[in-house]
LOMARTI-848398 format. One record per residue: chain; x, y, z of N, C-alpha, C in turn. Coordinates in steps of 0.001 Angstrom, whole numbers, plus 500000, padded with zeros to 6 digits. Layout:
BEGIN
{atom "A" {X Y Z} {X Y Z} {X Y Z}}
...
***
This chain:
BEGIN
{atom "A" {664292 248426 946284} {663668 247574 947292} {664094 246123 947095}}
{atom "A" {664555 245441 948094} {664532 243920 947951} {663616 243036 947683}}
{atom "A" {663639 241977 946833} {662625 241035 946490} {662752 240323 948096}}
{atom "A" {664132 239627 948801} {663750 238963 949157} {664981 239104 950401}}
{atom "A" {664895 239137 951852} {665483 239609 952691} {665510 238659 953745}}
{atom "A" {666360 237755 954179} {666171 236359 955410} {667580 236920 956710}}
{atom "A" {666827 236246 957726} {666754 236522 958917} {667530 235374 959849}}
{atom "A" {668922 235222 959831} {669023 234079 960807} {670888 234104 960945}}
{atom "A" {671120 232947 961780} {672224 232579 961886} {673581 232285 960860}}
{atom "A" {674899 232737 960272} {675160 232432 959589} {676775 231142 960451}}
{atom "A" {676915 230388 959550} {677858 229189 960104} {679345 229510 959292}}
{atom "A" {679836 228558 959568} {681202 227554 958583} {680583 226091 958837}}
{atom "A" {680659 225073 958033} {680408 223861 958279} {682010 222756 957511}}
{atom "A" {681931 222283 958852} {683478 221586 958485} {682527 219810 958124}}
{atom "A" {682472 219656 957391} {681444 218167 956449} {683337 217287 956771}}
{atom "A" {683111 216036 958120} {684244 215057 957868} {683209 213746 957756}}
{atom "A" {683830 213109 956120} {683306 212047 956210} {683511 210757 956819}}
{atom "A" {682508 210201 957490} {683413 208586 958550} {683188 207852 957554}}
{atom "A" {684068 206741 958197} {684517 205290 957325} {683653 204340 958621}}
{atom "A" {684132 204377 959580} {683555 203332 960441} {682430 203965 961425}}
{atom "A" {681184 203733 961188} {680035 203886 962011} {679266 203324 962203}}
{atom "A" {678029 203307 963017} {677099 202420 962801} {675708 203320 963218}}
{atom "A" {674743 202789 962269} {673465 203832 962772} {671905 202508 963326}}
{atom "A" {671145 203459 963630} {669768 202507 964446} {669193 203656 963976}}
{atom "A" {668440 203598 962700} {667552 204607 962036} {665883 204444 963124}}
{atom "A" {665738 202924 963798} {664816 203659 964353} {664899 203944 965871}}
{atom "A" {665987 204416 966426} {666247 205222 967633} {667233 206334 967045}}
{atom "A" {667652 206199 965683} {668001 207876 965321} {669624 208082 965981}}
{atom "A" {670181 206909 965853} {671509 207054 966738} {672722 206924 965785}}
{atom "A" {673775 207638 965582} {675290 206836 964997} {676007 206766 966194}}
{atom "A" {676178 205589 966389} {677566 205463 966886} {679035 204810 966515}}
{atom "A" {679777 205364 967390} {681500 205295 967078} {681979 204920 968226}}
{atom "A" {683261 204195 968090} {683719 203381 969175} {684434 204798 970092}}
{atom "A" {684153 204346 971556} {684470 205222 972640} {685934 204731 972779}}
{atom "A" {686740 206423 973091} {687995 205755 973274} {688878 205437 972422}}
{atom "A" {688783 205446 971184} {689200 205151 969941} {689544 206206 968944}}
{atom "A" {690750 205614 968067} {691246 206934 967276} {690398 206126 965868}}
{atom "A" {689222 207657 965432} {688199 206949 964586} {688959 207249 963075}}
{atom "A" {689051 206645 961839} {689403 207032 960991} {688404 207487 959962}}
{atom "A" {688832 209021 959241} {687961 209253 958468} {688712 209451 956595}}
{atom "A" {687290 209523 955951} {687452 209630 954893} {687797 210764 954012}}
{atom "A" {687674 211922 954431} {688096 213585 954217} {687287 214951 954657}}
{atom "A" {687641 215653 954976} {687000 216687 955280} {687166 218034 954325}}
{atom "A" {685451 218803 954586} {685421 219647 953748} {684972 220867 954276}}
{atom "A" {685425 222125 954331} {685271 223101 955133} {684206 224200 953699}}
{atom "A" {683015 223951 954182} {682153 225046 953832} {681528 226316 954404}}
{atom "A" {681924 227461 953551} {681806 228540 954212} {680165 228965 953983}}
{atom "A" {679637 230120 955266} {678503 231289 954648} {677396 230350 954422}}
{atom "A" {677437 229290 955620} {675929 228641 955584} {674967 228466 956340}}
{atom "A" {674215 228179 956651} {672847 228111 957997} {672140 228489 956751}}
{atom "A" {670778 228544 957364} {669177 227913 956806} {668951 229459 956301}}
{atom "A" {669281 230552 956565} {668843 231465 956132} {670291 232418 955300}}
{atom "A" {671199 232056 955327} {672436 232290 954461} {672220 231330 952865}}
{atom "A" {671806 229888 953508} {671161 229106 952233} {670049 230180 951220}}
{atom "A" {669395 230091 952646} {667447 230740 951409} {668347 232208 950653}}
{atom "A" {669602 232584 950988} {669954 234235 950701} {670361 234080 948826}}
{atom "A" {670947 232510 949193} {672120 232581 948285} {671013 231964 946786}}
{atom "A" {670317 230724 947383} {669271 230214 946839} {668372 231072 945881}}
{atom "A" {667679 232349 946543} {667011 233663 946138} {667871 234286 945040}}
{atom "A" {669679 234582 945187} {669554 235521 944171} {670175 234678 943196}}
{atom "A" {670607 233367 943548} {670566 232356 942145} {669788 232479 941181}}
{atom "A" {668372 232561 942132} {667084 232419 940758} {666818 233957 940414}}
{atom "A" {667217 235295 940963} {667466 236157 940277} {666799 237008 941200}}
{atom "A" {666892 236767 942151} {665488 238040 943241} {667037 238506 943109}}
{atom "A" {666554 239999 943936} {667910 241188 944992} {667377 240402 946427}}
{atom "A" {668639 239667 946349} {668704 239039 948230} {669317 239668 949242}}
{atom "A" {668871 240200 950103} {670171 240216 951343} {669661 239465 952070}}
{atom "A" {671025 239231 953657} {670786 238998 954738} {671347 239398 956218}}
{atom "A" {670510 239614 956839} {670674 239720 958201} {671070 239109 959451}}
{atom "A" {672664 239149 959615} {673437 237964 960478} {674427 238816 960743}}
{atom "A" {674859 237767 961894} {676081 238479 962805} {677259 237430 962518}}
{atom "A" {678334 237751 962250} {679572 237370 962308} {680634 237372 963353}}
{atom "A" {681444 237138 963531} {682524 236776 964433} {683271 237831 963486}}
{atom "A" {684397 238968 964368} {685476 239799 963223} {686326 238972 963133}}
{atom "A" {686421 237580 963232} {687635 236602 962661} {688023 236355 961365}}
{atom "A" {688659 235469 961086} {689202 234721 959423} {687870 234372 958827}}
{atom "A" {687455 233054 959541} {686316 232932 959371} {685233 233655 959126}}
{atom "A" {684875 234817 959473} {683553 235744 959315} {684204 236586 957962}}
{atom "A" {685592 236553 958078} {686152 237384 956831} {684935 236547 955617}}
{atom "A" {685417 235581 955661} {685617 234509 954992} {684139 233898 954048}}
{atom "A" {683146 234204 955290} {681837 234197 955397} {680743 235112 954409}}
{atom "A" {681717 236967 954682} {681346 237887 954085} {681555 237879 952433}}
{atom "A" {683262 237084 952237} {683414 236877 950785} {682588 236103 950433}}
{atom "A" {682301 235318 951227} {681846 234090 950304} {679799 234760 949820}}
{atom "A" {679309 235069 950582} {677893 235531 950350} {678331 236582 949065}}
{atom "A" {678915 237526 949366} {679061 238673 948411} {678935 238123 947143}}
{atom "A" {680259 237184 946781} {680755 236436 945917} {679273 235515 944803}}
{atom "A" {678213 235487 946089} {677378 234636 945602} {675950 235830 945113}}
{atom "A" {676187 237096 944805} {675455 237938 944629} {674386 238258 946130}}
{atom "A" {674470 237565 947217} {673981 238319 948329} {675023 239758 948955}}
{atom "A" {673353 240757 949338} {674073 242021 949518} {674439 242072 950774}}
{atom "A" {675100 242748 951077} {675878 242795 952511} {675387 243952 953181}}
{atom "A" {674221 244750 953133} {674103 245755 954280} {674113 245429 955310}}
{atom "A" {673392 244278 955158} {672753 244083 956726} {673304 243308 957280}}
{atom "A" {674539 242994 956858} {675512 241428 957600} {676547 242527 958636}}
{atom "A" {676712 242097 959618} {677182 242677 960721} {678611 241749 961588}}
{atom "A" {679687 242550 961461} {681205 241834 961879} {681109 242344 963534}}
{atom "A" {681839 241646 964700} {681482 241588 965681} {682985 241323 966188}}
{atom "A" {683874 242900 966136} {685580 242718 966513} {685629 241847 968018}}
{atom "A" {686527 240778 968209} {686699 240411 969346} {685452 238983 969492}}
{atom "A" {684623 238714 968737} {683720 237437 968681} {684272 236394 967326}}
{atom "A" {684103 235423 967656} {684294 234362 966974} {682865 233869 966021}}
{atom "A" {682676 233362 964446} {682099 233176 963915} {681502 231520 964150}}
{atom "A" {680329 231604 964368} {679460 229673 964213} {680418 228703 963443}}
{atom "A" {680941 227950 964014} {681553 227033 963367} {681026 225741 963761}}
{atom "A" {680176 225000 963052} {680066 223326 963223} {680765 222484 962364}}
{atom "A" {680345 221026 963214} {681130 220330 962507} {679924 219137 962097}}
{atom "A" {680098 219147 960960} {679058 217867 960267} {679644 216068 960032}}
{atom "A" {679145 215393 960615} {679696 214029 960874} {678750 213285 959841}}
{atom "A" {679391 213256 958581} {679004 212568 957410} {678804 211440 957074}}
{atom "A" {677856 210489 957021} {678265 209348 957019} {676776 208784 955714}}
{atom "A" {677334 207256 955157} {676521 207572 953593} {675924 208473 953561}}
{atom "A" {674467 208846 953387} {674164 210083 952726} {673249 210772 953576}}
{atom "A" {673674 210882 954615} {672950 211418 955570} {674442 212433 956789}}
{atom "A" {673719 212727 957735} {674816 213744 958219} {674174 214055 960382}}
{atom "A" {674843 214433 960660} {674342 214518 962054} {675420 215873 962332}}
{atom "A" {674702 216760 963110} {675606 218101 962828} {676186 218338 964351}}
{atom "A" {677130 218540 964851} {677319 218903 965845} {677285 220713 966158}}
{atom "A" {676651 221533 966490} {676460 222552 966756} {676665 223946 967454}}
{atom "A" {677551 224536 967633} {677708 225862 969174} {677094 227266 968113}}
{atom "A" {676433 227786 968563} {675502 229219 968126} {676724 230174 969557}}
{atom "A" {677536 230917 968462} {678218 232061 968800} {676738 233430 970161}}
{atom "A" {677420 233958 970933} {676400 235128 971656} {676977 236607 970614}}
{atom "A" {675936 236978 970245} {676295 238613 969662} {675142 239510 970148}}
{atom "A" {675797 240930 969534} {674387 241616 970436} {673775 242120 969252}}
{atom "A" {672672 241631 969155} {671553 241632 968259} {670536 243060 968645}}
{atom "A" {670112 243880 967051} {669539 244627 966911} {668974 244412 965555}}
{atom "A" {668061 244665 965048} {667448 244580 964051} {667666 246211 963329}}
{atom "A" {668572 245927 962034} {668886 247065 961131} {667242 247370 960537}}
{atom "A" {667416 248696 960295} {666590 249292 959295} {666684 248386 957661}}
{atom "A" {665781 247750 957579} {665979 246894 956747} {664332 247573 955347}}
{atom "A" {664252 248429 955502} {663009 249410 954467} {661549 247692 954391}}
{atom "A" {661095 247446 953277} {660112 246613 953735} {660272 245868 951809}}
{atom "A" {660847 245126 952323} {661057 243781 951514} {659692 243563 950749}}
{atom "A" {660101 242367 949971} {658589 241550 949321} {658331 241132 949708}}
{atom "A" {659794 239898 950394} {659349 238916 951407} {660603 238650 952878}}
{atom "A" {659608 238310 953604} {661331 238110 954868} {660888 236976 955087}}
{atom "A" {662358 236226 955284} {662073 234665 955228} {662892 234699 956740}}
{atom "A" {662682 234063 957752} {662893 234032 959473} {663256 232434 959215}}
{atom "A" {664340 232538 959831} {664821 230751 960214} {665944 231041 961367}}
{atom "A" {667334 230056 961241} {667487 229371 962786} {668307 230646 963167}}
{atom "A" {667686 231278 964744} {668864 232010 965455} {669073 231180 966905}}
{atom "A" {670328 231724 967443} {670937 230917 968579} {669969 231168 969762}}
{atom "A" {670517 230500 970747} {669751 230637 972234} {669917 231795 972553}}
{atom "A" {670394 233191 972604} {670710 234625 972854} {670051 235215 972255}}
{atom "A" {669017 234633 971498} {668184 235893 970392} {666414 235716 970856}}
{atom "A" {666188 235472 971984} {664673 235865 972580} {664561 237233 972591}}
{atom "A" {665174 238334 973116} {664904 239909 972569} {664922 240075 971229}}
{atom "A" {665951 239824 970941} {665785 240205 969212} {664526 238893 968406}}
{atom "A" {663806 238380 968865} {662662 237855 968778} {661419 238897 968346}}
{atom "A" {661685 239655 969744} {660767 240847 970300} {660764 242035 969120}}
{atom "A" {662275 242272 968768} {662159 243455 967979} {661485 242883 966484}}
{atom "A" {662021 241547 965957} {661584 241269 964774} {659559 241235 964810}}
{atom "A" {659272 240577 966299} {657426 240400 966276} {657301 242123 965924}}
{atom "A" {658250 243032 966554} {657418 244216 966210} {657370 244670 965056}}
{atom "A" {658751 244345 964291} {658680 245013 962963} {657483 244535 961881}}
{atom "A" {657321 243601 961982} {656121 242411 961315} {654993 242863 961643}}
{atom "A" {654727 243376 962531} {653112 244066 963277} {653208 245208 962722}}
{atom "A" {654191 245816 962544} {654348 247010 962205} {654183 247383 960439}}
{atom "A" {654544 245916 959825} {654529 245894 958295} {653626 244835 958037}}
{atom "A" {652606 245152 957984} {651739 243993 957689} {651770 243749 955743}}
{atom "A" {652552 244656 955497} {652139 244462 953375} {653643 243463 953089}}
{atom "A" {654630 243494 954015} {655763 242547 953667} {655456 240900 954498}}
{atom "A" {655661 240139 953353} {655234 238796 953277} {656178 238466 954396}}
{atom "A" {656171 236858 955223} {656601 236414 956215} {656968 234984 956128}}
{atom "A" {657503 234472 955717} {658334 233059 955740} {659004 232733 956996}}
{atom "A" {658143 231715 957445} {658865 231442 959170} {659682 229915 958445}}
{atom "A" {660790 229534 958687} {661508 228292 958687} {661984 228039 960066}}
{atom "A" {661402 227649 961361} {662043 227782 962405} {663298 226529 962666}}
{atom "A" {664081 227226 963251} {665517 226012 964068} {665378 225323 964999}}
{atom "A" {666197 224658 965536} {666127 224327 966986} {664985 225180 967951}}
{atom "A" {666150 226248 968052} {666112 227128 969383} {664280 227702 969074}}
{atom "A" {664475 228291 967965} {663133 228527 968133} {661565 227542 968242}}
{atom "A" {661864 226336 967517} {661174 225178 967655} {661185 224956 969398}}
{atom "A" {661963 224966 970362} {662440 225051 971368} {661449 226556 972015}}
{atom "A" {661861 227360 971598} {660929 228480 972172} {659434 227817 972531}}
{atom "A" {658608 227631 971884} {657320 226953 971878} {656659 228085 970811}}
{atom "A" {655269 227550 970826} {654346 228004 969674} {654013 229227 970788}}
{atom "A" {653566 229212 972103} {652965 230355 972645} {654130 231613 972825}}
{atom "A" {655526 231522 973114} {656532 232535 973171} {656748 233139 971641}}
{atom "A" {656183 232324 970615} {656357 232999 969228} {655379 233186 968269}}
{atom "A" {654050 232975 969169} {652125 232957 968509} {652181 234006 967584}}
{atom "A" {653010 235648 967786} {652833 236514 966968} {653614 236183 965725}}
{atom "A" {654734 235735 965555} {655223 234885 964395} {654500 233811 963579}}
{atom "A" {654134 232683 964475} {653319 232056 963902} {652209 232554 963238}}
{atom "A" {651268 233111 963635} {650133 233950 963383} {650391 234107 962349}}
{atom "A" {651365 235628 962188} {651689 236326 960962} {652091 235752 959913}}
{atom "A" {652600 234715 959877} {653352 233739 958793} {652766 233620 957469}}
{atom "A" {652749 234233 956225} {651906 233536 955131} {652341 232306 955034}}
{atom "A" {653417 231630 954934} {653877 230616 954395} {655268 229812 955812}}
{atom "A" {654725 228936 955923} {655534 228395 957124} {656361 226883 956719}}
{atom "A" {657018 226794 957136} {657805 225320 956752} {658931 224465 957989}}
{atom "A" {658333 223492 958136} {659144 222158 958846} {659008 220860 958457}}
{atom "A" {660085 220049 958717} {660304 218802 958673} {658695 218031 959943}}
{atom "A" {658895 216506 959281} {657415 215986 960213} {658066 216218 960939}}
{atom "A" {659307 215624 961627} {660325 215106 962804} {659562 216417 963384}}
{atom "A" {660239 218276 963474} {660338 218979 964109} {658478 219067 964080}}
{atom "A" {657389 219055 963416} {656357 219419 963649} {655722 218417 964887}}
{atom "A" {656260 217334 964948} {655805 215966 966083} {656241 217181 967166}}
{atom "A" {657827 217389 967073} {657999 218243 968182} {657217 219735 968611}}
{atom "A" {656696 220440 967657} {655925 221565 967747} {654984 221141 969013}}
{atom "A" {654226 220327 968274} {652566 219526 968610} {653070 218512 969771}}
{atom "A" {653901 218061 970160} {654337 217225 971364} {653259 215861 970739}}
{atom "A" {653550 215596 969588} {652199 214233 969705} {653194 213498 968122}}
{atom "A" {652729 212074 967971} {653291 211507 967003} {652478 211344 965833}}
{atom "A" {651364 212060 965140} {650310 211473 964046} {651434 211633 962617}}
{atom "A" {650894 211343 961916} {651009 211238 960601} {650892 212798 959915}}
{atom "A" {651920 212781 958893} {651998 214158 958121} {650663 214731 957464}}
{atom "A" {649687 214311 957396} {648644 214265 956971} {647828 214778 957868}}
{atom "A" {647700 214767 959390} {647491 215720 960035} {648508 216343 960834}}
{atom "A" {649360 216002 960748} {650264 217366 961079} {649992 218245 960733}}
{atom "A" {649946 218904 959275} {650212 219645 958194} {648641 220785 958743}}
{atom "A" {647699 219810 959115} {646690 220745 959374} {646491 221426 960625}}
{atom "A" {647449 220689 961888} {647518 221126 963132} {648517 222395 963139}}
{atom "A" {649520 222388 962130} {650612 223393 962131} {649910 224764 961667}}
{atom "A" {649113 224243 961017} {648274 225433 959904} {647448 226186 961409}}
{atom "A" {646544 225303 962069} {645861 225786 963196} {646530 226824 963595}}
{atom "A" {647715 226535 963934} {648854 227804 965180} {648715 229446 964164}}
{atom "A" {648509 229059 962968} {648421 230799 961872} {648299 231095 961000}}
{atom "A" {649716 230038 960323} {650194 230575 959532} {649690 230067 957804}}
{atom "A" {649246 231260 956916} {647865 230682 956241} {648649 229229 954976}}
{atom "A" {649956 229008 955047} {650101 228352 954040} {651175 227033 954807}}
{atom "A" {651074 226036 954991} {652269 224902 955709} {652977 224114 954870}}
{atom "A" {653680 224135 954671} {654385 222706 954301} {655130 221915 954705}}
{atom "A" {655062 220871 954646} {656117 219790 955805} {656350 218948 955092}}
{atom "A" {657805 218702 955288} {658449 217670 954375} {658485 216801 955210}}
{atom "A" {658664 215709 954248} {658927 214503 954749} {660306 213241 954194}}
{atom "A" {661436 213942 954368} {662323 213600 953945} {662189 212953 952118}}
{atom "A" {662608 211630 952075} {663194 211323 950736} {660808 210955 950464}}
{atom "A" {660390 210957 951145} {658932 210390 950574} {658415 211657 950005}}
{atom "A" {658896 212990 950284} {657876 213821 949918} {657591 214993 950247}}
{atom "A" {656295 215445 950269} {656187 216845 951180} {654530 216601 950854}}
{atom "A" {653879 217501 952319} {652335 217696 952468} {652327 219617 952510}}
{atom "A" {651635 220031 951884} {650915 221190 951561} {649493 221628 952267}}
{atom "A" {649441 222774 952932} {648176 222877 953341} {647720 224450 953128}}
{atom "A" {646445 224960 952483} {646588 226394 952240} {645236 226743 953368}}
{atom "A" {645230 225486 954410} {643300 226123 954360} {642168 226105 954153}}
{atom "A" {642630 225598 952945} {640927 225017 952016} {641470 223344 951635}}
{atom "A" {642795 223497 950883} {643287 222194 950233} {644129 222047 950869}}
{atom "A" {643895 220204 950913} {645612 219451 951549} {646022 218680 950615}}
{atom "A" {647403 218794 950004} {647960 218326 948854} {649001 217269 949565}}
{atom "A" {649362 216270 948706} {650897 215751 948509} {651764 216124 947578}}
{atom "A" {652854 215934 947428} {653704 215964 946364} {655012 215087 946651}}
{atom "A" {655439 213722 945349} {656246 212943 945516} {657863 213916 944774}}
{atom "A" {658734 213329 946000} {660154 213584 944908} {660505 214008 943658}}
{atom "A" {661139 215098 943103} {661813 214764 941437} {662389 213608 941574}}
{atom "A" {662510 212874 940469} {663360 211861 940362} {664465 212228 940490}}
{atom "A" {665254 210674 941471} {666869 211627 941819} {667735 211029 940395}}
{atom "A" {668459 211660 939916} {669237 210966 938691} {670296 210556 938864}}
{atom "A" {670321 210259 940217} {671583 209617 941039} {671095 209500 942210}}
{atom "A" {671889 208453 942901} {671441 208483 944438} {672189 209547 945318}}
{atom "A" {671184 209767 946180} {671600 211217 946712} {673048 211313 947544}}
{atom "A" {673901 211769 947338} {675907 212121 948336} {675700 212185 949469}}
{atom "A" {674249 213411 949722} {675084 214097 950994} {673606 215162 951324}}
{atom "A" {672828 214943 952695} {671586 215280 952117} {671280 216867 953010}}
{atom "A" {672273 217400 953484} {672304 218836 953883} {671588 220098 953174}}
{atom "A" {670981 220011 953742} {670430 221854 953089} {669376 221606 951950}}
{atom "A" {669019 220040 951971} {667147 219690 950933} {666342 220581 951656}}
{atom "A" {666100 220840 953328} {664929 221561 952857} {665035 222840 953329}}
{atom "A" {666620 222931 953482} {666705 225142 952741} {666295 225549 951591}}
{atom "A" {666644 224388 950585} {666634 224648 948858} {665114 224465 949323}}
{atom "A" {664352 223327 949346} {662640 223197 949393} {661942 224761 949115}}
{atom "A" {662498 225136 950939} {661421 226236 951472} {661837 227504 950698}}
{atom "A" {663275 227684 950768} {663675 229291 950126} {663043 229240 948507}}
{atom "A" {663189 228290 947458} {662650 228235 946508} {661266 228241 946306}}
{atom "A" {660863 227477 947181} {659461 228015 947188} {659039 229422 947353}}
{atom "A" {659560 229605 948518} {659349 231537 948447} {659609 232468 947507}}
{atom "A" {661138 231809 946798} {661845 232618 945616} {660869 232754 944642}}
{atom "A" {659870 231576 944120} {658889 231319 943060} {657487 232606 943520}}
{atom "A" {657473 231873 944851} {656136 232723 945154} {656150 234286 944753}}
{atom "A" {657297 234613 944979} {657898 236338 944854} {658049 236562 943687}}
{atom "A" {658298 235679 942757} {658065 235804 940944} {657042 235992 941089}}
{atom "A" {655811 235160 941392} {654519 235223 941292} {653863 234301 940407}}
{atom "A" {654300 232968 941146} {654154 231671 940744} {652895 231237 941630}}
{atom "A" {652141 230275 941169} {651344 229505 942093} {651851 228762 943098}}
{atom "A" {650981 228483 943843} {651841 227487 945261} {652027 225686 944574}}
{atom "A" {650978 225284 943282} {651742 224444 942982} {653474 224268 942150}}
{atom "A" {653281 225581 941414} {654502 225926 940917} {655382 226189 941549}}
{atom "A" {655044 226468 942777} {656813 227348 943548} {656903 225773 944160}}
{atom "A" {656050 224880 944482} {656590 223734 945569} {657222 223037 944696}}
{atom "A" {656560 223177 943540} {657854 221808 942305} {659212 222721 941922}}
{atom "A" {659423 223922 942291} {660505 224436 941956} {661308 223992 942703}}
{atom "A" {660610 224021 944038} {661453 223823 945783} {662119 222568 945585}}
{atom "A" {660873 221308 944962} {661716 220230 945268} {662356 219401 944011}}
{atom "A" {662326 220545 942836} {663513 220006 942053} {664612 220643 942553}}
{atom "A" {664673 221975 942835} {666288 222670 943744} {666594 221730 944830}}
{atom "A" {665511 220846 945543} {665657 219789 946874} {666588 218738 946175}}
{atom "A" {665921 218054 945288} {666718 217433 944333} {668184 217599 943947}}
{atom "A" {668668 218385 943570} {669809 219055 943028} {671158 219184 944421}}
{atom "A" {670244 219634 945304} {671413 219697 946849} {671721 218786 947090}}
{atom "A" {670757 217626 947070} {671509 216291 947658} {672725 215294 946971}}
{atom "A" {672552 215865 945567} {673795 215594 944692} {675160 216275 944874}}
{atom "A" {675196 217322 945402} {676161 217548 946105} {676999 217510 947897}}
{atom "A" {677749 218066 947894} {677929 218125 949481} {677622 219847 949600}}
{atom "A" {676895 219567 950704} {677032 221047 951354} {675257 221195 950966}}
{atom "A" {674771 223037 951325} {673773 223198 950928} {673547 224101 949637}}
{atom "A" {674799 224086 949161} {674408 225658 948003} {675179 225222 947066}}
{atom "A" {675977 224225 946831} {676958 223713 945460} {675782 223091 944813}}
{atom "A" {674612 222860 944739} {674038 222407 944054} {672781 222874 943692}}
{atom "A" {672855 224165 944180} {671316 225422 943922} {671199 225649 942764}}
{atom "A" {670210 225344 941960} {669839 226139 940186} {669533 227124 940398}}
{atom "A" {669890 227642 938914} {669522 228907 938220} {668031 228698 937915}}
{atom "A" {667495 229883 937444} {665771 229942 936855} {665704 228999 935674}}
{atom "A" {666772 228983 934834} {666316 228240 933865} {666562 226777 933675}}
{atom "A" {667322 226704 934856} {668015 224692 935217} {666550 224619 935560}}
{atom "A" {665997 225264 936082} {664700 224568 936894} {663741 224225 936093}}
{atom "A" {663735 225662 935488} {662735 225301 933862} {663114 223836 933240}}
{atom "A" {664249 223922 932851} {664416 222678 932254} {664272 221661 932649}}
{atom "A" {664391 221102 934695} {663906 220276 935190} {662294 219816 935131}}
{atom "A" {661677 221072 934586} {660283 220923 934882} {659869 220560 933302}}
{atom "A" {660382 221326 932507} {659879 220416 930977} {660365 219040 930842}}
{atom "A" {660744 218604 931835} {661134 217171 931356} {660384 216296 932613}}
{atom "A" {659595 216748 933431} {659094 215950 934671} {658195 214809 934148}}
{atom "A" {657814 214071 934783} {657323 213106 935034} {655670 213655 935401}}
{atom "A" {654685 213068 934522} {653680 213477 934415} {652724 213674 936064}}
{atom "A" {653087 212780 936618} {652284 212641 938302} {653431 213562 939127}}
{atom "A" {654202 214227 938233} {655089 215409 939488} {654302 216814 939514}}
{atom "A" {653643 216644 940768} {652362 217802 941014} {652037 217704 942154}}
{atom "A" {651532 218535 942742} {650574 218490 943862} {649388 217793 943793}}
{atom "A" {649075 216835 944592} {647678 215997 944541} {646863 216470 945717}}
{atom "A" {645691 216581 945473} {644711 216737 946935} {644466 215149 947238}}
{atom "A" {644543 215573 948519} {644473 214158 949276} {643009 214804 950602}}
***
């Protein structure tokens, strides 16, 4: 049986870093001169990634049996995709080649340590494999073509109420709304978004502090919402926690895939059978660790990097009730 089984889109991410840009952090904009041949600093082609190829690879780092469930393009690329997961101890039943389709390819526009992704979600024809009943299924980003296969996953979940439910939603599904995916939400033990996307859930601007409890409202019995480099809010229900950063031991490269490492580690812990304060400091020392690299998985720990991050923490690195 699998410890731990995720559900979503798999990519290539081509990371080119710019030299000349300019950003307006508070309208959320980079721009580059129109018309212009822009010069960059290098590009880096990473294979076998999206939010739930991350949580796959993340999981059997720390030692669960991971698979995942994604569709490929039968191209170079999807070749490419399949080595690369295998390679990383994720199992391949359930990864699916698609002769004659082309594999997700974005392109990530890098600039200091932040990133803006440009995006196309490949069409495949989606069915949900016999996948037996996991410990845990962790659900994150699928393309605009996957509202039926929505349908088949709400049923399998109704249908298995003893296998745990990790919703990480994407775009598209953030996009769906809370009422086209209430049976997801609902079911969710453990749910996770950024504030940014929860403002968007809730259509309203408050503070993470009630966010965290409005997200919880929609089901799902456990929330967490990050909040970029400040943090993350926790909510089980009864308690609403904070928790500040590991210390970074460098300033962060490149900040892709902090909160794949966050949420999948958290789950990875929970499925050991860790407490929810223990699995969230696992999440965000592995959060820690990604942003020192480029990409989302060159910088995932093992069980015992983490250990060792945690015998050496900083006494106020905990969950606080607030």
């Amino acid at each position: 049986m699998y410890d731990f089984i995720a559900i979503g889109d798999t990519v290539i991410d081509a990371f080119i870093r710019l030299k000349d840009a300019r950003t307006n952090r508070d309208h959320s904009t980079l721009t580059l001169a129109f018309g212009e041949k822009i010069p960059y600093e290098s590009v880096e082609i990473v294979p076998a990634v999206g939010n739930s190829a991350n949580a796959t690879v993340a999981a059997a780092k720390l030692g669960l049996i991971s698979a995942l469930v994604t569709h490929l393009g039968g191209d170079e690329y999807g070749m490419k995709c399949l080595e690369t997961l295998i390679e990383k101890g994720v199992a391949k039943d359930f990864i699916i080649s698609h002769s004659g389709r082309k594999t997700n390819y974005h392109y990530v526009l890098w600039y200091e340590s932040d990133r803006t992704i440009l995006v196309k979600h490949e069409e495949y024809e989606r069915h949900l494999p016999d996948i037996g009943k996991p410990k845990w299924l962790y659900l994150s980003s699928l393309g605009p073509d996957s509202f039926e296969y929505h349908r088949e996953i709400g049923k399998y979940i109704k249908e298995n109420q003893d296998v745990k439910l990790a919703f990480q939603p994407g775009t598209f599904q953030i996009n769906l709304g809370t009422e086209t995916l209430k049976e997801i939400y609902k079911r969710a033990d453990i749910f996770f978004v950024n504030i940014e996307e929860a403002r968007t859930i809730l259509a309203e601007n408050s503070q993470g502090s009630t966010l965290v409890e409005k997200i919880h409202a929609l089901g799902p019995k456990i929330v967490v919402l990050t909040d970029g480099s400040r943090g993350a809010y926790a909510f089980d229900g009864a308690n609403k926690y904070f928790i500040s950063p590991y210390p970074d031991p460098k300033p962060p490269l490149e900040r892709t895939g902090a909160g794949d490492a966050l949420a999948s580690t958290t789950v990875a812990a929970l499925a050991m059978g860790k407490t929810l304060e223990e699995a969230v400091k696992w999440g965000m020392i592995n959060a820690m660790s990604v942003v020192q690299q480029v990409g989302a998985q060159k910088g995932l720990l093992t069980r015992s990097q983490i250990e060792a991050y945690l015998a050496k923490a900083p006494a106020d690195f905990k969950l606080k009730k607030i």
